[in-house]
N, C-alpha and C positions, 0 to 999 in steps of 0.2 A: 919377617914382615915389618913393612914401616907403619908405626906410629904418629899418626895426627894426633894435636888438638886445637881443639874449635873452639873461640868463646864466642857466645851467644849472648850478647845483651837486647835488654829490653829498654822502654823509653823511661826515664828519672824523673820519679816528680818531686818536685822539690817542698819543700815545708820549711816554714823559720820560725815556728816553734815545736817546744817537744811532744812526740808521740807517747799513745797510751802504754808503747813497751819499752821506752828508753828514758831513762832520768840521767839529766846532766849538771856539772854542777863546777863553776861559775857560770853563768849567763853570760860573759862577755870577759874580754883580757887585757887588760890594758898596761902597755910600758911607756914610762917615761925615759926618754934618754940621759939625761943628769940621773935616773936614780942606778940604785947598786942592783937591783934584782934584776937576773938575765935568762931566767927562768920561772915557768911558771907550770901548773897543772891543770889540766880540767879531768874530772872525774865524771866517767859513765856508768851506767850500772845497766844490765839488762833485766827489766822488770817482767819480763815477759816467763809464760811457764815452759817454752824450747830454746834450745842452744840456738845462739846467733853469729852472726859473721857480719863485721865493722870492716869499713874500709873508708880511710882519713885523708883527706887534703885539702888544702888552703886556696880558695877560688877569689874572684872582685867581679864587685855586682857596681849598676849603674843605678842610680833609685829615680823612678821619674814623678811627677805630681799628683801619680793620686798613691804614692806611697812604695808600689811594688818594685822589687829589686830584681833587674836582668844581667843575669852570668854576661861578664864581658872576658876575651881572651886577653888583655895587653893588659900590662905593670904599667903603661905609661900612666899617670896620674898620679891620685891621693890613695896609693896603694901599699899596703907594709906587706905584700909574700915576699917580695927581692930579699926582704932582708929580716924574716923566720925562716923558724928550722923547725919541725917537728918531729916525733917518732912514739913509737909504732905509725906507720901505716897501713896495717888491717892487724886486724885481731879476734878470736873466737872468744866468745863470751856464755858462760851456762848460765840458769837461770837465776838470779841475783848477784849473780860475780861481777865484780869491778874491776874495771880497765882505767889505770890510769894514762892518759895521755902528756909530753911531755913537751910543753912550747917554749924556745927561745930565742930572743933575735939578736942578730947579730951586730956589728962594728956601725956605729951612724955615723962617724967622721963626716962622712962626702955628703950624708945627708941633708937636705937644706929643713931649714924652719918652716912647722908647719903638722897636721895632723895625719895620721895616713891609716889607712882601714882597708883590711882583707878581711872572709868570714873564712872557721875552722866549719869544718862541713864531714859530719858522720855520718858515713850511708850506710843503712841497713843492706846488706847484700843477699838473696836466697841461691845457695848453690844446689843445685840441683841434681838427680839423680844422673851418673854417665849413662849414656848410649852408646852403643854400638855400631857398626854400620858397617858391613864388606863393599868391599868397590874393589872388582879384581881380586890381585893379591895384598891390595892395602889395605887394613885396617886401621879403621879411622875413629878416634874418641871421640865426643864428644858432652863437653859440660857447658850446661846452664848459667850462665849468672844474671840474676833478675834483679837488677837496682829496684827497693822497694820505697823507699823516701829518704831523704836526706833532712837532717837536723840542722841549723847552719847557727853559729852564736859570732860575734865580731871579736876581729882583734885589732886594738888599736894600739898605735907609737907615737908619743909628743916628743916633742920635739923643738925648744926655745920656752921663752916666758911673756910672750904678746900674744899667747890663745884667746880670744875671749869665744863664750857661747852667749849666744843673745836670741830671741824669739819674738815676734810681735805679732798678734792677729789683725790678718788681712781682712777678712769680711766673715760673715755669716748666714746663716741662710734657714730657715726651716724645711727640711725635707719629710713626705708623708705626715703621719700623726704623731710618731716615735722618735723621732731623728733630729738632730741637730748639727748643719753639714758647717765644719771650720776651716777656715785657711788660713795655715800658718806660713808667716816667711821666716828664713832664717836668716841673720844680722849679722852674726858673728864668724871670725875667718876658723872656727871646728865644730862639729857637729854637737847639734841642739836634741836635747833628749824630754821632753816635758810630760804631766799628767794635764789629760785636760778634762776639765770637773764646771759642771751647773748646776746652782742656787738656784732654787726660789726664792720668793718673794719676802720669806721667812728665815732663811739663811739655808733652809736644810738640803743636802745634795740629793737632787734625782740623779742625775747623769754625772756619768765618769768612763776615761778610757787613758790606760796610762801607755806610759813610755813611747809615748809619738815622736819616733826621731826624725831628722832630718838632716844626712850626711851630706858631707860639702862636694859632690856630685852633683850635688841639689839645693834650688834655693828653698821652694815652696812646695807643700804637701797639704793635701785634707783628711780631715780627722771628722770622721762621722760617728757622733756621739748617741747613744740608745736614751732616752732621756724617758724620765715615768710621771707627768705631769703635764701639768699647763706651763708654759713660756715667757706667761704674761709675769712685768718685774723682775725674771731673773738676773741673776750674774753668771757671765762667766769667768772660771779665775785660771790660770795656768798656776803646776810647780815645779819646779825642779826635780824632776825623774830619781834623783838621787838622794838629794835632803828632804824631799816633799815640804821645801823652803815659798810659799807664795813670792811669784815673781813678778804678775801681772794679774790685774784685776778691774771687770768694765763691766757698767751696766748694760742689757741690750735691749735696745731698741727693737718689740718682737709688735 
């Protein structure tokens, strides 16, 4: 008898940060071209109490203004998969075991100046029990695979020594009784990563929401901030996502 198999997917929801049964670890990768390291790791761990099944590849997202990032199919742009490499691409995992993942990119000779950004993307996959099925004399398998959510962290490639990252706030706004709605543009020719944090009146912080990027996809984005107080006299200050270095600092007009 001939043997079929069938895969069965279901629809991917995606997520870009981590779930309550996967711990990952760096949050992001980053290669300089001048430097020596052409390899890197990111560690997974399944926190979860059943055996899982990973499956890894390197996707490029569009990010539009109010933030969300949409899977695009083409390398043309500010995109580094052309030139990573990774491996494993799936992996079973028991409950606490770690997977290391292995990323490195390749030759930038040809490549021009400039910043370039793909995400590494772990999808939880549920395999499913086979089925059965007579048809005739064929016998036909079939298995399940249920993409449950995807994890996605970026990998970035520089590329020259005229990066700058730069931020300004565009306007602001109060939204409902809690909110505090920002627009940020980005200035700089590579992506801008910032925390953004409101003072009162007194210096003390109600509101904060950190690491508001803004990839060079993209000029401007809003950051709507949960804020625990009155508005009247505050400031708001941006920092540096990375040194939490104040960069910008304005009283607002509320």
């Amino acid at each position: 008898m001939i043997k079929k198999l069938l895969i069965l997917c279901s629809v991917l929801l995606y997520a870009v940060k981590v779930e309550a049964n996967i711990s990952i670890y760096p949050y992001s990768v980053d290669f300089e071209a001048k430097g020596r390291k052409r390899v890197q790791t990111v560690r997974v761990i399944n926190t979860s109490d059943k055996p899982q099944v990973y499956r890894v590849s390197l996707v490029n997202f569009n990010q539009g203004k109010d933030g969300r990032l949409t899977e695009v199919e083409t390398d043309d742009g500010p995109y580094a998969r052309k030139y990573l490499v990774f491996s494993p691409r799936q992996f079973r995992l028991a409950p606490r075991e770690v997977q290391t993942i292995n990323v490195s990119r390749r030759g930038l000779n040809e490549l021009k100046d400039g910043e370039y950004v793909s995400h590494l993307k772990i999808q939880e996959v549920n395999l499913g029990e086979p089925a059965k099925k007579d048809a005739d004399d064929n016998e036909t398998v079939s298995i399940s695979l249920t993409p449950l959510f995807a994890v996605t962290i970026p990998v970035t490639i520089e590329k020259g020594d005229n990066l700058v990252s730069k931020t300004e706030v565009v306007s602001y706004k109060k939204v409902g009784n809690d909110t505090l709605s920002v627009t940020l543009k980005r200035l700089g020719n590579k992506s801008s990563r910032v925390n953004v944090v409101v003072l009162n009146a007194g210096g003390k912080e109600i509101g904060r929401l950190d690491s508001v990027k803004i990839y060079t996809t993209n000029t401007e984005t809003t950051a709507n901030v949960k804020v625990d107080g009155d508005l009247t006299g505050t400031t708001l200050k941006l920092e540096d996502a990375r040194t939490k270095k104040e960069i910008h600092a304005q009283k607002l007009n509320m």
